[in-house]
N, C-alpha and C positions, 0 to 999 in steps of 0.2 A: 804358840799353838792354842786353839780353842776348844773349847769343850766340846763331848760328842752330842750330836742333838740327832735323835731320830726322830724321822717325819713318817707318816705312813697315812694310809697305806700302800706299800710298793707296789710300782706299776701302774699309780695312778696317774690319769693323764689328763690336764685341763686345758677348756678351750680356748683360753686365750692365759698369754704369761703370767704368773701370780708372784707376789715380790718375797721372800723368806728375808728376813733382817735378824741375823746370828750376832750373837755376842763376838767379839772378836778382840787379841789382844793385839796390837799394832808393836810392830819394830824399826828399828831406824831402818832397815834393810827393806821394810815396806811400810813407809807410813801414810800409805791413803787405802791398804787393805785391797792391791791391784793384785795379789799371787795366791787371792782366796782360789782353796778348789773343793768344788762340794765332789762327793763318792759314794756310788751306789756299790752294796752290790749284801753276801749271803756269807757268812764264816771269812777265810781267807783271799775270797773271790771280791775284787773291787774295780769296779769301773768310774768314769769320769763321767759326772753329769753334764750337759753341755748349759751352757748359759746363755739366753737369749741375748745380753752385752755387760761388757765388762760390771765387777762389782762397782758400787757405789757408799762410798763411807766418809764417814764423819771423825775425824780419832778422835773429840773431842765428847763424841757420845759413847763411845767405845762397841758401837755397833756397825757390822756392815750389812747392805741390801745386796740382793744378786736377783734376779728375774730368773724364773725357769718355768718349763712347759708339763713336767711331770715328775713323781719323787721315785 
């Protein structure tokens, strides 16, 4: 599991994909950081962000990249 990282401001929408690269802890059950999922949302309420294509990770940096359109 990875730490929480808030991006803001929500609802923001950009004009072409922008890349976020999170700290991320890698498992044998996922070692290239493919079952990342980022989550929007207010209190109890969470939605799934969509991801322009799958993450992109290094374990070796202990960081993954993921593309999205808005936070």
């Amino acid at each position: 599991m990875s730490p929480l990282v808030v991006c803001g401001p929500q609802g923001l929408k950009f004009n072409c994909p922008v890349e976020l690269r999170l700290p991320h802890k890698f498992t044998a059950g996922d070692p290239m950081g493919k079952n990342v999922v980022l989550k929007s949302g207010h209190g109890s309420q969470w939605t799934n962000i969509e991801l322009v294509q799958p993450p992109r990770s290094d374990p070796s940096s202990k960081f993954v990249s993921v593309l999205i359109k808005h936070f």
